[in-house]
C-alpha positions in Angstrom: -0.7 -6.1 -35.2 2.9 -6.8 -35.2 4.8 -9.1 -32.6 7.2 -6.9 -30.3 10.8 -8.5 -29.3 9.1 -9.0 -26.0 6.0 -10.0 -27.1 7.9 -12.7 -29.6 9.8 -14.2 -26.2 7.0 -14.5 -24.6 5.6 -16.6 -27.0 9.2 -19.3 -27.2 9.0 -19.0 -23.1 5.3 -20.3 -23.3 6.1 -22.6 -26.1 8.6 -24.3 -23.9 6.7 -24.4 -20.7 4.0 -26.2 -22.9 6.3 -28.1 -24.4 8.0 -29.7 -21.3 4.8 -29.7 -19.2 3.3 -32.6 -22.1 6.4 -34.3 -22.4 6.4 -35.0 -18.8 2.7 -35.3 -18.5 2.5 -38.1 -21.0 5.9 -39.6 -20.0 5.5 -43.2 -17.8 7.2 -43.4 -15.1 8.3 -46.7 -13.0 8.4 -44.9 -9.8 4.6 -44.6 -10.4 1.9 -47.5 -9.4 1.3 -49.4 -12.9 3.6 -47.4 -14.7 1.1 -44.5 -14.8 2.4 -41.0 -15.6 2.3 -38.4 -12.5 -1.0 -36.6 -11.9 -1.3 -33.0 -13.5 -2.3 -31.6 -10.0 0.4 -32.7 -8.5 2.4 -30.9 -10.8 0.4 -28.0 -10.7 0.7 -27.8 -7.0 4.5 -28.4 -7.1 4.8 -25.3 -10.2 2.4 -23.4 -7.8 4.5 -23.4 -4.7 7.7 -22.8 -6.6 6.1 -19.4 -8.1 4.9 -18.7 -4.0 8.7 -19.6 -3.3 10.2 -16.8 -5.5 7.4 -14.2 -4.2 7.5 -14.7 -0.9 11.6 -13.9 -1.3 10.5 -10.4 -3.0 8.4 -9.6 0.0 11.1 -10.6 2.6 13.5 -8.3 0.2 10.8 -5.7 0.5 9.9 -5.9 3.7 14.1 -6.1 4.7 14.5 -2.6 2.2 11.3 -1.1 4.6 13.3 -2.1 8.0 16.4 -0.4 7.1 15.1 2.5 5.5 12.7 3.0 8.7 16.2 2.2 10.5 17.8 4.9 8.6 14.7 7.2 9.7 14.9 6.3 13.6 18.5 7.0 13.7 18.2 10.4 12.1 15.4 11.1 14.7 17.7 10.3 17.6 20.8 12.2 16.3 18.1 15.3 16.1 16.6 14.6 19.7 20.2 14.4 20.9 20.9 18.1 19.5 17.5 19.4 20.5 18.1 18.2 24.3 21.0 20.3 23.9 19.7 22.7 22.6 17.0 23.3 24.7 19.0 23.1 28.2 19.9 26.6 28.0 16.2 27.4 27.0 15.6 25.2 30.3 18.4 27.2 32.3 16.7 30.7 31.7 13.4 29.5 32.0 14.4 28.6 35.6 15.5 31.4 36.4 12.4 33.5 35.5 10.6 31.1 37.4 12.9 31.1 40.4 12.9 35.3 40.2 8.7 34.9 40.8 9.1 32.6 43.1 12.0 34.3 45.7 10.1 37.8 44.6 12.5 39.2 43.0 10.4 40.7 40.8 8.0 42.3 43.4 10.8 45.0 44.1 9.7 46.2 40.3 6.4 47.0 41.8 7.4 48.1 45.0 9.3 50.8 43.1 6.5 52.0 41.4 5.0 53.0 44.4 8.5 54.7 46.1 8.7 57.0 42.5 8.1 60.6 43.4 7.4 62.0 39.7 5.6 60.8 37.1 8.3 60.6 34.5 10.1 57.9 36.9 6.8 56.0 37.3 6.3 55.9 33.6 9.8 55.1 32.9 9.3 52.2 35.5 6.2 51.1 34.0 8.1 50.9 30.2 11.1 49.0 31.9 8.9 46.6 33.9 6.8 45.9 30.3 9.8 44.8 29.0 10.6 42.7 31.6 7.6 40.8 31.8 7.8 40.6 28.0 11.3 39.0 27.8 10.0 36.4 30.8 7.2 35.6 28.5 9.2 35.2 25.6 11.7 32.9 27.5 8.7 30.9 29.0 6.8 30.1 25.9 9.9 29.3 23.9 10.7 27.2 26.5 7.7 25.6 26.4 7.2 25.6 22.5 10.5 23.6 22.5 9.6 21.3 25.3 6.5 20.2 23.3 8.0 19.7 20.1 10.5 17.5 21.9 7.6 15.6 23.3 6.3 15.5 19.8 9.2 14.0 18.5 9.9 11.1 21.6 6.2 10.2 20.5 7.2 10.0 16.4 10.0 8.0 17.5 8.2 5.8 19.6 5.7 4.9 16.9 8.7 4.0 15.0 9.7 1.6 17.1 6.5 0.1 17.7 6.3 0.3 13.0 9.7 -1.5 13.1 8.4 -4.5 15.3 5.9 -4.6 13.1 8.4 -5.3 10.4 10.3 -7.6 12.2 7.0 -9.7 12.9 6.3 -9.7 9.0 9.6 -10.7 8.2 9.7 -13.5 10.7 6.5 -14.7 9.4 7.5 -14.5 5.5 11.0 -16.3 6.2 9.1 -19.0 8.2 6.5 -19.3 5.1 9.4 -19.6 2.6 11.1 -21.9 4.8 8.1 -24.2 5.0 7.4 -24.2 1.2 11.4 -24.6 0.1 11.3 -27.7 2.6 8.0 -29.1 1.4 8.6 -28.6 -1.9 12.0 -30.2 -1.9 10.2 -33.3 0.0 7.9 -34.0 -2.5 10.8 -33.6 -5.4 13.1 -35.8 -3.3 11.2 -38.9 -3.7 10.0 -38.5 -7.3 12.1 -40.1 -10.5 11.4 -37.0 -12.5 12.5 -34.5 -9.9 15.0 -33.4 -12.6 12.7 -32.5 -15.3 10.8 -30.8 -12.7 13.5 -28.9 -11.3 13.5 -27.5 -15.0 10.2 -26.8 -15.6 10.3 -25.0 -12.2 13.2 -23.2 -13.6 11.1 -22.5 -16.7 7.9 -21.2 -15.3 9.3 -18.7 -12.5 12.1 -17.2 -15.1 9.3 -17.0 -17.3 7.0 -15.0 -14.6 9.6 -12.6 -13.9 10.9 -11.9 -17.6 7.3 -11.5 -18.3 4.7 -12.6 -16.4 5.0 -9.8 -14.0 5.6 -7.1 -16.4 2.2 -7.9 -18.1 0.0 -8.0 -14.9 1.6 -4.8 -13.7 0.9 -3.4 -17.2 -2.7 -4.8 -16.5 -3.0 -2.9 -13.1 -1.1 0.4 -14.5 -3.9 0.3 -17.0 -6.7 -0.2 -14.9 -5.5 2.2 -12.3 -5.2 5.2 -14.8 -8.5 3.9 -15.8 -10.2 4.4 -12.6 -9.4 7.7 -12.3 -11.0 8.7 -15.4 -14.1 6.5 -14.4 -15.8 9.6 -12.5 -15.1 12.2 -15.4 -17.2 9.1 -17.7 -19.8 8.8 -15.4 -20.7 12.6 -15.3 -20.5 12.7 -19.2 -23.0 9.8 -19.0 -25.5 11.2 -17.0 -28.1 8.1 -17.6 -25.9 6.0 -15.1 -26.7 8.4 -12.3 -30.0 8.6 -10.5 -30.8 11.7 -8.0 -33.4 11.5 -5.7 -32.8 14.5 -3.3 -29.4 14.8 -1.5 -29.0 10.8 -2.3 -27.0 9.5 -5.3 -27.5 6.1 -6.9 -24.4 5.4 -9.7 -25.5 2.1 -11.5 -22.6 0.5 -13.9 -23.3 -2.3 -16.0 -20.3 -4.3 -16.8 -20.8 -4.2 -20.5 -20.7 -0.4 -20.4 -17.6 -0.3 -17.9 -16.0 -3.2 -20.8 -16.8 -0.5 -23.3 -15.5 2.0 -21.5 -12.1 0.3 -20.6 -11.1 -0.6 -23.8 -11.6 3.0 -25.0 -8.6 4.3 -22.1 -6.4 1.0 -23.5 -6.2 -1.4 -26.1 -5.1 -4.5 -23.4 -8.6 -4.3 -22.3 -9.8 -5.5 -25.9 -8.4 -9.1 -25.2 -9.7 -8.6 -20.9 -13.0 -8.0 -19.7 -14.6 -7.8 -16.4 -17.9 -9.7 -14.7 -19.7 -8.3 -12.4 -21.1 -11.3 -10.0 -23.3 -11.8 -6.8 -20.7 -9.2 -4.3 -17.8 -10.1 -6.6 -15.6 -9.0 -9.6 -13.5 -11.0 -11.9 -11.7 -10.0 -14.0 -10.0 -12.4 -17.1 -8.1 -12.3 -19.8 -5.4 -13.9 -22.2 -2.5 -11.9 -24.8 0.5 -13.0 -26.1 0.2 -17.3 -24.3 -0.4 -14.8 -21.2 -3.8 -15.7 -19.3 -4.5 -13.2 -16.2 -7.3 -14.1 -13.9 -8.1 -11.4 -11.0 -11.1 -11.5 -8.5 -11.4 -9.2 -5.5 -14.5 -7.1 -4.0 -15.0 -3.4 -3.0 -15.3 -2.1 0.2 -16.2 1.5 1.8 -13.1 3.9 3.4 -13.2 7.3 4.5 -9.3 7.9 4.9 -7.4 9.2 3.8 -10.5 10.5 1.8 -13.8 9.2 1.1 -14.4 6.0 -1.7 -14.4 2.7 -2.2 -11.3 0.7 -3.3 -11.0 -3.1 -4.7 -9.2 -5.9 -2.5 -7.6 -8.4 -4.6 -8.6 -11.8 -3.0 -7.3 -14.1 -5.7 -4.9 -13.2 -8.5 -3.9 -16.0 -11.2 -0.8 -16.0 -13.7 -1.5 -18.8 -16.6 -3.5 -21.2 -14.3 -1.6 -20.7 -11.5 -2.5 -18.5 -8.0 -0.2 -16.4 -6.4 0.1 -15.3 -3.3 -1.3 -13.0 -0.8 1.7 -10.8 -0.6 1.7 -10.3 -4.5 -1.6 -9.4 -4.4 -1.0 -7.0 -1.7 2.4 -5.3 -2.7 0.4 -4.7 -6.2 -2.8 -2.9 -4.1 -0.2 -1.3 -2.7 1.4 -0.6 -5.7 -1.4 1.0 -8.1 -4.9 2.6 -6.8 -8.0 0.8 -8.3 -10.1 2.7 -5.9 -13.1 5.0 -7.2 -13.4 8.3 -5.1 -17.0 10.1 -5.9 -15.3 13.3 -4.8 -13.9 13.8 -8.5 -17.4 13.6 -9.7 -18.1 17.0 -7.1 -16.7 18.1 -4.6 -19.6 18.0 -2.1 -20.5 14.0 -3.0 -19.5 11.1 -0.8 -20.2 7.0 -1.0 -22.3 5.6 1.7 -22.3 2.0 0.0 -21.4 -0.3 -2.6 -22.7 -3.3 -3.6 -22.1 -5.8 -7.0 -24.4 -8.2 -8.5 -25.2 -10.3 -11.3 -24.2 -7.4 -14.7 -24.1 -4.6 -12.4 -22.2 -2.5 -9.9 -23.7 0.3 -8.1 -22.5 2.8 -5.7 -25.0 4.6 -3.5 -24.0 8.0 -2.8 -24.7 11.6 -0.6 -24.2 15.1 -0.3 -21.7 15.8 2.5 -22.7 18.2 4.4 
């Protein structure tokens, strides 16, 4: 098929990683024992951390954009709590005073006219008038206390606020500190090298790569698969022969070359990537356009907020090189790879997954 403008840059991006990454793999070097050149893990390791460098920074921009937005949230709360409180003291005035009227008796002079009333147009006419009394204490009372609660509510909403936004400032401690320690290790190691300079380039090279990119195709990868996966339960009740019933249990076997099959029928990206299915673990690989995408995770049971299982990514590689564990987690985050048996019907729900060598199979029953 014909190259895209994107697709074409990609290629001269690649071309020129590839190109400096032999010239300065083959290059001798005196700082080097014997003149050797410098090993190809170390860098690998040194391209590796760079790419951790620059995600770590989206997280802590992220994770930043989370805290003031939540910020933004919290202080909205409190301007409304501050309105409520004052809205709710006169609700809190009249209240008192119904209770106060009980408790000095006042209103037992409503009763003790009932029985001074010498017709029985007065006594009815007392009766009415006391109804409505009682009714308008009631009414004051309970919107007193309907107020009162949803003020409560809202101390409580703000409270796990606060609690959310030390949560954030703990993860944003901890990813500064991460970044910190990789920016300082990795300018060590290119302090006392002779060919910092060309690596400083190649750095350059393979991280403005990534985001030009690199990151465009594995989100494209995990849009795919996402839309995939919710078409995955339609396919499996169209193909009956993967399901097995044996009473109120369900037994959903998959092998991977049918769930191949059936992902490169939703996209055309999954004809150059293709999933195995190994002892508790999936892989998945594959390589377009000089971009190689390696992805391994496992599945795991939920119940909330509904019912299914959903795929961890534990291990997520760009062109030979791993990122890190907050990509993989701001791209779960990002697109649902999870598999919910509820779509199949409405009544079914997993009690168990398990993978293993050319086959995944979900064990399922009838909710009751």
């Amino acid at each position: 098929m014909p190259l895209t403008e994107s697709h074409t840059r990609a290629r001269a991006s690649a071309a020129i990683l590839i190109a400096l990454l032999s010239a300065l793999l083959l290059m001798r070097l005196p700082a080097f024992a014997e003149g050797t050149a410098p090993a190809q893990d170390d860098v690998h390791t040194l391209l590796e951390r760079s790419l951790s460098v620059v995600e770590l920074d989206k997280e802590i921009s992220r994770i930043a954009a989370e805290k003031q937005a939540l910020l933004g949230t919290m202080s909205e709360t409190e301007q409304l709590l501050v309105e409520r409180e004052l809205a709710i003291e006169e609700q809190r005035e009249q209240a008192g005073q119904v209770l106060r009227s009980y408790y000095m008796g006042e209103r037992d002079l409503l009763y003790l006219s009932l029985l001074a009333s010498d017709s029985w147009s007065k006594l009815f006419s007392l009766l009415d008038y006391i109804d409505i009394i009682i009714s308008q204490d009631k009414h004051t009372l309970n919107a007193y206390i309907q107020q009162s609660r949803a003020l409560q509510e809202q101390y409580a909403e703000l409270e796990g606020r606060q609690l959310d936004l030390i949560a954030l400032e703990e993860r944003l401690k901890l990813q500064r500190e991460r970044v910190i320690a990789l920016e300082a290790q990795l300018e060590d190691e290119l302090r006392g090298r002779s060919d910092r300079d060309r690596l400083r380039l190649l750095i350059q090279e393979l991280t403005g790569f990534w985001e030009r990119e690199g990151l465009t195709e594995v989100k494209a990868y995990f849009q795919a698969l996402s839309q995939a996966m919710g078409k995955l339960p339609g396919w499996i009740q169209d193909n009956k022969d993967l399901m097995e019933i044996k009473g109120f249990q369900y037994t959903i076997t998959v092998p991977e070359d049918r769930l191949n099959e059936f992902l490169r029928e939703q996209d055309e990206r999954f004809n150059y990537f293709s999933f195995q299915f190994e002892d508790g673990k999936i892989t998945a690989h594959g390589k377009r356009d000089d971009i190689e995408i390696s992805i391994s995770g496992r599945y795991s049971l939920i119940e909330k907020p509904k019912n299914g299982i959903i795929f961890h990514v534990e291990e997520l590689i760009f062109n030979g090189f791993a990122l890190p564990d907050t990509t993989r987690a701001a791209l779960e985050e990002e697109f649902d790879l999870g598999f919910y048996p509820g779509l199949i019907t409405s009544f079914l729900k997993a009690n168990d997954v398990t993978v293993k060598e050319g086959e995944l199979t979900i064990k399922l029953s009838v909710a009751l």
